[in-house]
Structures are given as structure tokens and as C-alpha cells.
C-alpha positions in Angstrom: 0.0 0.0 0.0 3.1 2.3 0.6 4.1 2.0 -2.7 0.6 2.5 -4.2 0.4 5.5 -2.7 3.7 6.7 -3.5 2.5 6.0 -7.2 -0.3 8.2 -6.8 1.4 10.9 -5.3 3.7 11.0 -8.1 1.1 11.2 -10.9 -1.2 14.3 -10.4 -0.9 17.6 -8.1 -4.8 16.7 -7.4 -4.2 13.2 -6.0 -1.5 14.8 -3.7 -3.6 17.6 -2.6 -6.8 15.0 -2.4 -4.9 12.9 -0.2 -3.1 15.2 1.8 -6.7 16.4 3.1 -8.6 13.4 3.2 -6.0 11.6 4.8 -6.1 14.6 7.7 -10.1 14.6 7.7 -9.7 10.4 8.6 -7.5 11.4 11.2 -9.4 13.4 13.1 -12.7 11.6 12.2 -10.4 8.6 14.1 -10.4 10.9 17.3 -14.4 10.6 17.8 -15.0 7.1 16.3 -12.5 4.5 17.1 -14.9 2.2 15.3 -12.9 2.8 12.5 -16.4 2.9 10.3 -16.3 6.8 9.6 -12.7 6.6 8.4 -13.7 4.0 6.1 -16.5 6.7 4.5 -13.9 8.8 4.3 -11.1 6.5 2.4 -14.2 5.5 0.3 -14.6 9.0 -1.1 -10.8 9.4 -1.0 -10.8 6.4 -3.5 -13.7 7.6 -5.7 -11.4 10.8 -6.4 -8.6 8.4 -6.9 -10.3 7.0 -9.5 -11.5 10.3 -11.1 -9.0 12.5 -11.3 -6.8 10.4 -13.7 -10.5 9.2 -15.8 -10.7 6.0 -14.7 -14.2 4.7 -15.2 -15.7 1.6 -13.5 -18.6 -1.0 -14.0 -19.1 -2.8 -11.4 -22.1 -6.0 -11.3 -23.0 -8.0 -8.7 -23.8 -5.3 -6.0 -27.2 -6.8 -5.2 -25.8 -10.3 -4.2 -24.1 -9.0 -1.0 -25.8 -7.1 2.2 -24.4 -4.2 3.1 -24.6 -4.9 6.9 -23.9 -8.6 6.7 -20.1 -9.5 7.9 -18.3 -11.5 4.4 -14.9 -12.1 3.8 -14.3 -11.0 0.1 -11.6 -12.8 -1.7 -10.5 -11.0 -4.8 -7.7 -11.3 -7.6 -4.8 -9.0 -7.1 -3.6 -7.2 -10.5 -2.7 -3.8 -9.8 -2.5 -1.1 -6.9 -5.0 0.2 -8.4 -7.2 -2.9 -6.8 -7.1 -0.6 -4.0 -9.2 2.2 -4.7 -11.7 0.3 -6.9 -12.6 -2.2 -4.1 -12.8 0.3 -0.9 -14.7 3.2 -3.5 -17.4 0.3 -4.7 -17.9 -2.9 -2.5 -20.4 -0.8 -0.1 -19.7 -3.0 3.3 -17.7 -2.0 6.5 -14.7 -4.0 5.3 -11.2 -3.9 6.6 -8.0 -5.0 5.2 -4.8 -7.3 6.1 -1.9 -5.5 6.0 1.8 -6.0 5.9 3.0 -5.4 9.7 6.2 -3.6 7.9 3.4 -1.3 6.9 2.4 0.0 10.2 5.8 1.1 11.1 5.6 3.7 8.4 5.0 7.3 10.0 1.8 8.8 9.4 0.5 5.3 7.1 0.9 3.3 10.1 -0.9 5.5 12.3 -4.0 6.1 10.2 -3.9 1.8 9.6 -3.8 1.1 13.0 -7.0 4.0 14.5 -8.8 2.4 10.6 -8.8 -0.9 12.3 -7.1 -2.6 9.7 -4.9 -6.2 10.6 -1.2 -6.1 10.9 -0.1 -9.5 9.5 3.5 -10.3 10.1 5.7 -12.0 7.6 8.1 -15.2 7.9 6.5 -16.0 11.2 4.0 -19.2 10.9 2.6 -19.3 14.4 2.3 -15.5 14.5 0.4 -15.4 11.1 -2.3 -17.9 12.4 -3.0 -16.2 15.2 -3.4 -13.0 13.2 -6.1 -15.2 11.2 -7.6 -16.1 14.3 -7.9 -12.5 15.7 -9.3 -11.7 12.2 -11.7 -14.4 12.2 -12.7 -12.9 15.8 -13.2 -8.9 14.8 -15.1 -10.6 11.7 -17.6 -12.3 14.5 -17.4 -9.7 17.0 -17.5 -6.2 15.6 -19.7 -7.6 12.7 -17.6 -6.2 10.2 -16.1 -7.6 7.2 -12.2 -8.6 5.7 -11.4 -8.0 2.3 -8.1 -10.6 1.5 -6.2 -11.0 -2.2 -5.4 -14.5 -1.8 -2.5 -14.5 -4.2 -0.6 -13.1 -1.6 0.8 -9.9 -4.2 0.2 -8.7 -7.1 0.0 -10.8 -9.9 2.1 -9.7 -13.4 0.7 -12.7 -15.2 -1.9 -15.3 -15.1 -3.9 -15.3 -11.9 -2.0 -17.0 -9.4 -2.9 -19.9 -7.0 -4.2 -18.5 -3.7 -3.4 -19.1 -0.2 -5.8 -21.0 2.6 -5.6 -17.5 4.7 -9.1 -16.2 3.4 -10.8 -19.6 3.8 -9.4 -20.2 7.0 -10.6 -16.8 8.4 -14.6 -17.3 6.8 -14.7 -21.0 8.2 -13.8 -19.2 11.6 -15.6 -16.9 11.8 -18.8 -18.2 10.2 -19.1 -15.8 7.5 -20.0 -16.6 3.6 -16.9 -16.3 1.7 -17.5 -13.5 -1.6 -15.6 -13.9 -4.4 -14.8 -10.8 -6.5 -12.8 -10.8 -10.1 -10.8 -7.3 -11.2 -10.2 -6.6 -14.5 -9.0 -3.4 -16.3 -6.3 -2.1 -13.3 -3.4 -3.5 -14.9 -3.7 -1.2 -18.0 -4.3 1.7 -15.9 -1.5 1.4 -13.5 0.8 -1.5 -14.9 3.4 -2.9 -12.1 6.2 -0.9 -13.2 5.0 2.4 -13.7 4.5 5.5 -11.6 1.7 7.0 -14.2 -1.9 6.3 -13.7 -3.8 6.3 -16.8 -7.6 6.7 -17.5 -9.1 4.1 -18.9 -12.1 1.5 -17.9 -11.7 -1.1 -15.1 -14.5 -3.7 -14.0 -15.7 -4.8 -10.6 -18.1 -8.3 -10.6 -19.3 -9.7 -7.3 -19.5 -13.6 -7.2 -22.3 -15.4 -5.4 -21.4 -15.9 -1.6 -20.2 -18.8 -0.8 -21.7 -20.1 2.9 -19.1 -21.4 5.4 -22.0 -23.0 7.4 -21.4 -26.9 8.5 -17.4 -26.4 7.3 -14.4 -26.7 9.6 -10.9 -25.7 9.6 -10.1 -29.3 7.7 -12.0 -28.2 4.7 -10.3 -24.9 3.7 -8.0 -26.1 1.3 -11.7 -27.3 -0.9 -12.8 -24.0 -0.2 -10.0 -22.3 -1.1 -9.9 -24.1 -4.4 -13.4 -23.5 -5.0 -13.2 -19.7 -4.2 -10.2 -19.3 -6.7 -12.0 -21.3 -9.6 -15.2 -18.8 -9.0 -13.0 -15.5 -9.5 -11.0 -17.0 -12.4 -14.8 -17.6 -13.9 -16.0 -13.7 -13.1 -12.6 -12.5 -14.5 -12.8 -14.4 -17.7 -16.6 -13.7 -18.2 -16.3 -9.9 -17.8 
């Protein structure tokens, strides 16, 4: 996400200026709601300039499959950082994401992560990262909010990669349907080794949820394969 947003800022005097005061506006909105649900209004219209100011349009399908105040894990294909914006401006639930724990060292980024209520999940470390899934799983069931995950673990510069059991594991825990969502259209507006966001048309399709119901831990490796044959069927039919 660092380096997204260093892309950004790099591109347009308008996506510096936009950030620089929504970015405060979150800040202080985190003072009086540690919720973390008005800073998420707040990055949503921060990404719906995002997407703007360069000319990037969006169609997005699918909307009226998911409940705006039902707690999902979404599981989407990772192409560009432009996945970013596109997902927080137009999947309309309380979602949160899981974050590089490098990421919330950063002055100023790892602030406004941490007060947003988004997951640190640290790297190299086995035992550590399953508990993280397990404290996700937890704020999922608790705070009755949702996680958004790209299980490919990065960006993909080719063909869509296989995805990792993190997503599955976290539904299955929690007891949440499992969305999946296919991207299309953000590599050619931002392409992985360029600085310059271009306009351009992306698209957003939401799968049909997936229930969790009746599953256990055992069975995420099926589910994970299942959830990664669904968004390689959205992407190729959009």
C-alpha cells in the first residue's frame, strides 16, 4: 500500500492535494470514532477521487448479491495497486483489510492503519500469522464487520496466481460466507512498473457468496480451491 500511494502521489498535483486532506479529515474523524467505520466513509470517497482525477471509469455488477450490513470475507484477484481504490470506492460494506506489519511502522501510514482498524499480518512467522487469522476471524464475528483478502498473496504480473488458505481459514472461523470478487481493467491503468496512472475503464463483478456453514478448519484447502475457480470464472466472463 506504501508503494501505491507513492505512485499516486507522483502522478497528479490533485491526487497529492486530495490525499493530503482526506488523509487529515480520517485522522481526526479517528479521534471521535475509534470504530474505525467513519474513516472507512472517508477512504471510500478518498478512493472515488482516486479513480476520477486520472479518468478511470468503473462497472461494477454483482452489488445486489451482498448485504451491506452482513459480515463477508471478500476474496478477490490481485492485479494492480490500483485494486485498492476500486474495491474500498465500490464494495459498499464496513470491510477492513490485512496488512503488511512492515506497513504499520511507516510514520503517518501506520498511524491512520492502526486508528482504521485494519490487521497487521507479520511475515516469515507461521505461528504469528495464524493467530493473526484467528484475531481476524474474531473482529469478523465480533465487531460484525467484514475482511477484504487478495489470496494470491501480491500482485499478480501474469496469469492469476494460486491463492493461499488465509481467506478460507478466516470465513470458516468466523462463520461468515466467503464473496468472491474478479478485477479486471487495473493492470492497464496502472501496470506494475510504472508510476503513471492512466484513464481508462476497469471492472468490478461480485460472485455469489459462498456459505461457510457446516465447514471446519479441515476443509479450507476445498474451499480455497473453489473460491479461486469462481473468481477465475468472473474475470474471464467480464
Amino acid at each position: 500500500m506504501f508503494s501505491f500511494l507513492r505512485a499516486l502521489l507522483f502522478n497528479d498535483p490533485l491526487i497529492v492535494l486530495a490525499t493530503i486532506v482526506m488523509g487529515t479529515i480520517s485522522l481526526v474523524t479517528s479521534l471521535f470514532d475509534s470504530s474505525g467505520r467513519a474513516q472507512h466513509g472517508v477512504a471510500r470517497l478518498w478512493a472515488r477521487m482516486l479513480l476520477a482525477i486520472p479518468g478511470i471509469r468503473v462497472r461494477v455488477e454483482g452489488l445486489e448479491r451482498i448485504d451491506p450490513d452482513a459480515s463477508y470475507v471478500f476474496a478477490a484477484n490481485h492485479l494492480s495497486y490500483m485494486d485498492t481504490p476500486l474495491v474500498i470506492a465500490h464494495i459498499p460494506s464496513q470491510f477492513r483489510f490485512l496488512a503488511k506489519q512492515s506497513l504499520f511502522r511507516v510514520p503517518f501510514i501506520g498511524y491512520h492503519l492502526r486508528r482504521a482498524g485494519h490487521i497487521p499480518v507479520p511475515r516469515g512467522d507461521a505461528r504469528a500469522s495464524l493467530k493473526t487469522m484467528s484475531d481476524a476471524a474474531s473482529i469478523v464475528r465480533e465487531r460484525g464487520i467484514s475482511v477484504l483478502i487478495f489470496p494470491e498473496g501480491g500482485r499478480s504480473p501474469g496469469p492469476m496466481q494460486e491463492f493461499k488458505e488465509g481467506a478460507a481459514y478466516i470465513a470458516i472461523k468466523a462463520g461468515v460466507p466467503i464473496v468472491p470478487v474478479g478485477i479486471v481493467g487495473t493492470r492497464e491503468v496502472l501496470p506494475m512498473d510504472s508510476l503513471l496512472v492512466r484513464g481508462g475503464e476497469v471492472r468490478l463483478r461480485i460472485g455469489e457468496p459462498i456459505a461457510t456453514a457446516g465447514l471446519n478448519i479441515r476443509d479450507r484447502g476445498r474451499l480455497t480451491a473453489e473460491v479461486r475457480t469462481r473468481v477465475l470464472e468472473l474475470v474471464k466472463s467480464l
